[in-house]
C-alpha positions as CSV (number, residue, x, y, z in Angstrom):
1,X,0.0,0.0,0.0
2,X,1.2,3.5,-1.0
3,X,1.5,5.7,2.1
4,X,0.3,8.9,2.0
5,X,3.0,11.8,1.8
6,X,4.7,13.0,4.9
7,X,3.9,16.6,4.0
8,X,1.6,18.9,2.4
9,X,2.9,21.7,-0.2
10,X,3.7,24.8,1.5
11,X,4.4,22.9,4.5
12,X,7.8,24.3,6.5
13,X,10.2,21.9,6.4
14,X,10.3,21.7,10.0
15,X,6.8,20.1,9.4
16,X,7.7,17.6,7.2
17,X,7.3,13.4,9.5
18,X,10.6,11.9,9.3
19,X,11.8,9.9,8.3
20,X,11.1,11.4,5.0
21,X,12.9,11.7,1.6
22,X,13.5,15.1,0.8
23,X,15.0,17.1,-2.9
24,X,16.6,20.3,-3.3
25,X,15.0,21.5,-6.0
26,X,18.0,24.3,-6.5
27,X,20.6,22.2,-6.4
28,X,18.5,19.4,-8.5
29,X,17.6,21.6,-11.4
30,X,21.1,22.9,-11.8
31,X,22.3,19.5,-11.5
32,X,19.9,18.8,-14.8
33,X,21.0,21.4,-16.4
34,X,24.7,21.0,-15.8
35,X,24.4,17.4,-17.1
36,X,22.4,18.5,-20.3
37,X,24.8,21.7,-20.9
38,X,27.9,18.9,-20.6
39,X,26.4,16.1,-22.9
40,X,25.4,18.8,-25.3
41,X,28.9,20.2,-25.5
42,X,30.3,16.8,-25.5
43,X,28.2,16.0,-28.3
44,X,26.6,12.8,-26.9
45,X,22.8,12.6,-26.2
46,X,21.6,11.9,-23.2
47,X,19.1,8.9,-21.6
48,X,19.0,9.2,-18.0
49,X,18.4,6.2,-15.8
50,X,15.6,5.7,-14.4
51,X,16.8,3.0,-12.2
52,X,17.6,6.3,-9.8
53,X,14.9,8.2,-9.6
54,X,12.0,6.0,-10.0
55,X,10.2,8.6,-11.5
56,X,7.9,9.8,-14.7
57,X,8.5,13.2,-13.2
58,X,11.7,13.5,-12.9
59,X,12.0,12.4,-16.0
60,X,9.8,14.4,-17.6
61,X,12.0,17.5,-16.5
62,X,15.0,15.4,-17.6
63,X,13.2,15.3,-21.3
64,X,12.2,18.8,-21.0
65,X,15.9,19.9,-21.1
66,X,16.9,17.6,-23.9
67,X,17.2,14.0,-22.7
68,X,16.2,11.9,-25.9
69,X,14.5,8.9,-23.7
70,X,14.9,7.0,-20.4
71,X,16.8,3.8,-19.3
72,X,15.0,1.3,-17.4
73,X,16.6,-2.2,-15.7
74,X,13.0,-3.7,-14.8
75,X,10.2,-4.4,-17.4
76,X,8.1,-3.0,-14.2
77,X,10.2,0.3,-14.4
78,X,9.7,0.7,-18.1
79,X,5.8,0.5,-17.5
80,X,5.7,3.3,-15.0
81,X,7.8,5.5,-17.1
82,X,5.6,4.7,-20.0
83,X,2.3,5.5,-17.9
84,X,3.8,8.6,-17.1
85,X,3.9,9.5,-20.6
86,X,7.6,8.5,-21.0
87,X,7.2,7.3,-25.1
88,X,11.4,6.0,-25.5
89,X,12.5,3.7,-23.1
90,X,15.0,1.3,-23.3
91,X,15.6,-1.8,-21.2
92,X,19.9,-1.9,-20.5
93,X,19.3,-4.9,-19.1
94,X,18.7,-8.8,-20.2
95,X,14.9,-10.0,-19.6
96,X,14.3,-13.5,-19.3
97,X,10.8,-15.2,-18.9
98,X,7.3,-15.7,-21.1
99,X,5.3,-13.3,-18.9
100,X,7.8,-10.8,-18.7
101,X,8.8,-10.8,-22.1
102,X,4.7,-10.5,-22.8
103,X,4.7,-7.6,-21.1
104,X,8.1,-5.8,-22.9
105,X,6.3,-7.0,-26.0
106,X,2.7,-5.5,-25.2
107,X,4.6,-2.4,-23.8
108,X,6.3,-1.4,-27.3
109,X,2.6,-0.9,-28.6
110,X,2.4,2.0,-26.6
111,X,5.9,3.1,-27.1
112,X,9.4,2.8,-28.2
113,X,10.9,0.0,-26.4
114,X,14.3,-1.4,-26.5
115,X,15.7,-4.5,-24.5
116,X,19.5,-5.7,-24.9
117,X,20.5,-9.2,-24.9
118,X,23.8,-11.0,-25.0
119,X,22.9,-14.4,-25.7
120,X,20.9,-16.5,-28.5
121,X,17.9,-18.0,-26.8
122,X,16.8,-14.5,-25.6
123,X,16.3,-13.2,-29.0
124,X,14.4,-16.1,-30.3
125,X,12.1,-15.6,-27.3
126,X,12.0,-11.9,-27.8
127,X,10.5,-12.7,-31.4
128,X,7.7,-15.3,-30.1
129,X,6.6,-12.4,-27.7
130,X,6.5,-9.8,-30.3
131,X,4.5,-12.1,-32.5
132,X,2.5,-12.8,-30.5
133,X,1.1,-9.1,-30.0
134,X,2.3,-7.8,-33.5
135,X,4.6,-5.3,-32.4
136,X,8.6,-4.5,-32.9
137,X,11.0,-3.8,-30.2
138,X,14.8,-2.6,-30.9
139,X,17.3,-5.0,-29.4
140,X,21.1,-4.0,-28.4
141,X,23.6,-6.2,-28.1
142,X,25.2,-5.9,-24.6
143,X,29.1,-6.4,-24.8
144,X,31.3,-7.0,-21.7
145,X,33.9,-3.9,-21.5
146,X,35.3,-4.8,-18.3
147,X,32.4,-5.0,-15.7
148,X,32.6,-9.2,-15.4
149,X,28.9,-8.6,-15.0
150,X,26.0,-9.7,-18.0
151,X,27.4,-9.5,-21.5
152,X,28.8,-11.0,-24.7
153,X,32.4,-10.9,-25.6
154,X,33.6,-8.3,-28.0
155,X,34.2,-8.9,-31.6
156,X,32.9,-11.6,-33.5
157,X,30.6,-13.3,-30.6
158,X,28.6,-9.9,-30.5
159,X,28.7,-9.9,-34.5
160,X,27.3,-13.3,-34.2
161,X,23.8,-12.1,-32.3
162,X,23.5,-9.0,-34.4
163,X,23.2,-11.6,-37.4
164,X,20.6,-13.4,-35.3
165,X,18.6,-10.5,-34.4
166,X,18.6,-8.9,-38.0
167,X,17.1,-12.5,-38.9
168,X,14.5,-12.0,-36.5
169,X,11.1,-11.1,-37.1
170,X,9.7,-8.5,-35.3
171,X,13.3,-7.3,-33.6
172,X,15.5,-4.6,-35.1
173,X,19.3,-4.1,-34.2
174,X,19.5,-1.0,-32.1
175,X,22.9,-1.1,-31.4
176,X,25.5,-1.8,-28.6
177,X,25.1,-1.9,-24.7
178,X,28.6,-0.6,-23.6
179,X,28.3,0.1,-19.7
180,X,30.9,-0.3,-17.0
181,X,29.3,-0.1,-13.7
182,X,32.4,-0.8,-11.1
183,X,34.2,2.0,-13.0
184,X,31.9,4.2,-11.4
185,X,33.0,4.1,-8.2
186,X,37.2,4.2,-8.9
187,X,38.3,6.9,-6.8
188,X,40.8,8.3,-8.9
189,X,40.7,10.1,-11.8
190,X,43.4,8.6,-13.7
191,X,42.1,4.9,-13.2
192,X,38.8,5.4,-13.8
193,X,39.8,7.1,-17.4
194,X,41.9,4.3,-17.8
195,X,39.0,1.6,-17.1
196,X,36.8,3.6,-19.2
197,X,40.2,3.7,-22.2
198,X,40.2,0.0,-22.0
199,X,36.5,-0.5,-22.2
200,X,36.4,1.6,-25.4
201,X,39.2,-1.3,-26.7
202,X,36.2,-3.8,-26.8
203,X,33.9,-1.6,-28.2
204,X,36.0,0.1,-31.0
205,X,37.2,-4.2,-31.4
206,X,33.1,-4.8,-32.2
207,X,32.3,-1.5,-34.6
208,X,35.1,-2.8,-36.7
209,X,34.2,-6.5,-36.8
210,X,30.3,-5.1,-37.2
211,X,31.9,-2.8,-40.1
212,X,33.6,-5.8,-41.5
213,X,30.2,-7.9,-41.5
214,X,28.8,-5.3,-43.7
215,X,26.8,-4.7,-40.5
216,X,25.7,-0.8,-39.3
217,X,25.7,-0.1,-36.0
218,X,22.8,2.2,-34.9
219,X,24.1,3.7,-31.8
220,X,26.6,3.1,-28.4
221,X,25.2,3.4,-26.0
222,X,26.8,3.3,-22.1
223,X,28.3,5.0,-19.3
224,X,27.9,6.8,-16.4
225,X,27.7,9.8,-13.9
226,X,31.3,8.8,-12.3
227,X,32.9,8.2,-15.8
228,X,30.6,10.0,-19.0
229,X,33.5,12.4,-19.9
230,X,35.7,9.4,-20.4
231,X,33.1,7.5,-22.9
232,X,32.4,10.6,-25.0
233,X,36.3,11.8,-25.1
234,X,36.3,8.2,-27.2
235,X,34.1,9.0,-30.0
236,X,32.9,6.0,-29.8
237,X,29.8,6.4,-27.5
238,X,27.2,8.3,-29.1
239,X,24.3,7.9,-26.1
240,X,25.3,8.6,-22.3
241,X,23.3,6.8,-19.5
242,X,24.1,9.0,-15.9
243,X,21.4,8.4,-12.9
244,X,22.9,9.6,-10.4
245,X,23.8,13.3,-11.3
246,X,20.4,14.2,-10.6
247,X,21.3,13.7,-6.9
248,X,24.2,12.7,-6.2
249,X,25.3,10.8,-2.5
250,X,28.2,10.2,-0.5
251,X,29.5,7.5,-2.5
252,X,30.3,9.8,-5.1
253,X,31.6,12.5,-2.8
254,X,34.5,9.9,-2.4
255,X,35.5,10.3,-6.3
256,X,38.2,12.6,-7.2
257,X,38.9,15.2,-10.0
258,X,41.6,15.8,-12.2
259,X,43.6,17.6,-9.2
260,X,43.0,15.2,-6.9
261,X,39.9,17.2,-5.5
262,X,36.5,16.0,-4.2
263,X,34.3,16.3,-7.8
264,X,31.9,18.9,-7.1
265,X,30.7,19.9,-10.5
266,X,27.0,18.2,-9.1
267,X,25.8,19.1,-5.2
268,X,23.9,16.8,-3.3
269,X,20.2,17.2,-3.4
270,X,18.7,14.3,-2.2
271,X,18.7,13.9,1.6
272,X,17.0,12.0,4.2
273,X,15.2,14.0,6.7
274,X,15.7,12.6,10.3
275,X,14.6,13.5,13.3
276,X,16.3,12.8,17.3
277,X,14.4,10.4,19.0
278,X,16.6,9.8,22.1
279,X,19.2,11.1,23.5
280,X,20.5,8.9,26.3
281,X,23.6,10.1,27.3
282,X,26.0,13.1,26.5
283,X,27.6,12.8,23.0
284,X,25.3,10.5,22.3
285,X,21.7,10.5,20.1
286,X,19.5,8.3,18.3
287,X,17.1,9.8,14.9
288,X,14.3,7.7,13.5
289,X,16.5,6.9,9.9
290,X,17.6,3.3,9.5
291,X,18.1,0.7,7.2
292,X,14.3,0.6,6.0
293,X,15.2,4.7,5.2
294,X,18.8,5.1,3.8
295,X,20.7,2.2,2.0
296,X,24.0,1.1,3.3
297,X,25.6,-0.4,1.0
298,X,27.9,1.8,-0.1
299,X,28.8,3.1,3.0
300,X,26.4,4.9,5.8
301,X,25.0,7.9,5.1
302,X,26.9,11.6,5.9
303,X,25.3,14.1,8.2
304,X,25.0,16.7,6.1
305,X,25.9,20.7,7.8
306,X,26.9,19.1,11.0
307,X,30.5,18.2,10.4
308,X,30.7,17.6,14.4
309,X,28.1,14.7,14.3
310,X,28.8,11.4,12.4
311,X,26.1,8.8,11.8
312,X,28.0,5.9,13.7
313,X,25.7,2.7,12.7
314,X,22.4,1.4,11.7
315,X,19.4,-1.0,13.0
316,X,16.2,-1.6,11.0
317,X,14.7,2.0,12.6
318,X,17.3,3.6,14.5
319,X,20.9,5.2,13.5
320,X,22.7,6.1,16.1
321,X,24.6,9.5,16.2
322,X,28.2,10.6,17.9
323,X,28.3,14.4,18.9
324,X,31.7,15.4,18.7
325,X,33.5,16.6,22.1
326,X,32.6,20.0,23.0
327,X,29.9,20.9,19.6
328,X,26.4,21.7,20.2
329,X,24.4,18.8,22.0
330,X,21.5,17.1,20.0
331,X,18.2,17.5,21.4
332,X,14.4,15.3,21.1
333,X,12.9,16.4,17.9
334,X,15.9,18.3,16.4
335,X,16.4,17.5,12.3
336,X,19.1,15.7,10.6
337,X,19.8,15.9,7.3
338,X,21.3,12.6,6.0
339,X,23.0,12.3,2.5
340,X,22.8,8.6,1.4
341,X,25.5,6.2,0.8
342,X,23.7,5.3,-2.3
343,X,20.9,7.4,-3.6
344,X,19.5,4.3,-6.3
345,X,18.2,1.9,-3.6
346,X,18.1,4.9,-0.9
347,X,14.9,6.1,-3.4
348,X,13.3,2.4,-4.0
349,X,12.4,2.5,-0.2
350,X,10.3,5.7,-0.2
351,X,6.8,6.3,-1.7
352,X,7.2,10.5,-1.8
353,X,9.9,12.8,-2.7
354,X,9.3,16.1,-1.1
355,X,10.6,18.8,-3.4
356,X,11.8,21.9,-1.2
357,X,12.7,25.1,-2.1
358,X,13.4,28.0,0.5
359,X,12.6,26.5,3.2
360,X,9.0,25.2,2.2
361,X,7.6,22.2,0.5
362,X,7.2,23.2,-3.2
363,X,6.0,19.8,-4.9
364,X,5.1,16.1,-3.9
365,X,6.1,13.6,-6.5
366,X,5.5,9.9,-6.1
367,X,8.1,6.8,-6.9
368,X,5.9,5.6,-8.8
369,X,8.1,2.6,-9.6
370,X,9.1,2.0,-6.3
371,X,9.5,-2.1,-5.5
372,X,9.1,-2.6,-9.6
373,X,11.8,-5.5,-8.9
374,X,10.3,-7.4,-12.3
């Protein structure tokens, strides 16, 4: 069951139930518009996950500024977008099963769908779902650039599949899935340009062998908010993926620039709001954000503004706080604002964002694909 929102617009933001998940609409929009500015210049068009955000509207303000479609990992993800009026989705992602597959297929009467696939038997049961309801879906062949995660190997194997897809009825060839998740999260510059240098190996090693086939290849598309400069830098990407950008979270606060510097050229503006629920001894408090609010997998959450209190660990309900030595003493009710370790499955357990602005609650927008897992 949806909950309802855990604020009304116009509320204060000293209003708003905790634990609640909250967007600064300043530094979102200029997030946006950084990304689309960069892609622009870089020549590369843009498709922004969805997987982050969860959301038809945030999309939809994505698309307003020039994004040419939406990414998707979940048929059920692709379905919301599409419901919220999202008409270019594509699925960077393998889908395997009848009813699933039925619903891809039933989905690309509505819109335009792509799915990738990196292995024979999916395209052959790609084709009986799209005869089945009479529609066409574009399929990308998903190469392995380095992840060790789903995909073909370069060169002649991914040639192979194109040939089987072009042979299809009902599928088109859309291109190549080039995207290298770990490289993400690299810390350094240098080695995650490097990573990104030796994935573009595998996919300049496929162009050519698709080249030598006689074969046209539609598009590349990959990559991601920690590594998007790298891909387009290539020439060889023509589409960018980035989720994250839009918010940001502490995992990517530990990436560095060129300099060596924290990469700042996006701000965090996603946060959970928190509030102290106990305080049971000096130095010591407890807020109402825990592992059913903020995901920890990539670390736990930052406090943001309070550089004197650390969020020390996490039960289901509870994270428990450390006040430095001598700072200002945390009191019942008092707000924490956390930044997430990882803003992707940090969304995915929320059914609101509340959009702030000033100081007041400008907007309530739903995740409307929240738990869309299939």
């Amino acid at each position: 069951m949806v909950q309802p929102p855990p604020a009304r617009v116009g509320d204060h933001v000293d209003d708003i139930e905790t634990p609640a998940l909250i967007v600064d609409l300043d530094a979102f929009e200029r997030n946006l518009k950084i990304m689309q500015e960069t892609a622009d210049r870089l020549g590369v068009k843009l498709r922004p996950h969805a997987k982050t955000h969860k959301s038809p509207v945030v999309a939809m303000r994505q698309m307003a500024l020039g994004a040419v479609g939406q990414c998707c990992q979940k048929v059920g993800e692709a379905e919301a977008m599409v419901d919220g009026g999202i008409l270019d989705v594509l699925v960077s992602n393998e889908v395997v099963g009848r009813r699933k597959l039925d619903r891809l297929a039933a989905l690309a009467g509505r819109a335009r769908i792509g799915v990738c696939v990196d292995h024979p038997d999916q395209i052959s049961a790609l084709a009986e779902s799209v005869a089945v309801f009479d529609t066409r879906i574009e399929v990308l062949v998903e190469i392995d650039v380095g992840a060790g995660r789903c995909g073909v190997a370069p060169g002649e194997p991914a040639v192979e599949l194109v040939k089987a897809i072009e042979a299809a009825p009902g599928l088109s060839f859309g291109g190549l899935q080039a995207y290298h998740g770990s490289a993400q999260h690299i810390r350094g510059w240098g080695e995650r340009r490097q990573a990104i240098r030796k994935a573009a190996d595998g996919v300049k090693m496929t162009k050519d062998a698709l080249a030598a086939a006689g074969i046209d290849c539609p598009r590349v598309t990959g990559a991601g908010t920690g590594s998007f400069e790298f891909e387009a830098e290539t020439g060889l990407w023509d589409e960018i993926q980035c989720g994250s950008y839009a918010f940001m979270d502490a995992d990517y606060g530990r990436n560095f620039d060129e300099a060596g510097d924290p990469v700042s050229g996006f701000r965090n503006s996603l946060f959970v709001l928190a509030s102290v629920m106990s305080a049971p001894a000096p130095g010591r408090a407890v807020c109402d954000a825990g592992h059913k609010s903020s995901a920890i997998d990539s670390g736990l959450p930052a406090v943001h503004g309070r550089a004197d209190v650390t969020y020390a660990g996490a039960s289901d309900e509870h994270g428990s706080l450390v006040v430095g030595a001598g700072a200002e003493a945390l009191g019942l009710g008092d707000k924490v604002w956390l930044i997430p370790g990882h803003c992707d499955p940090t969304i995915n357990l929320h059914d609101w964002f509340v959009a702030i602005r000033g100081g007041r609650v400008e907007a309530l927008w739903p995740v409307a694909a929240r738990g869309a897992l299939r």
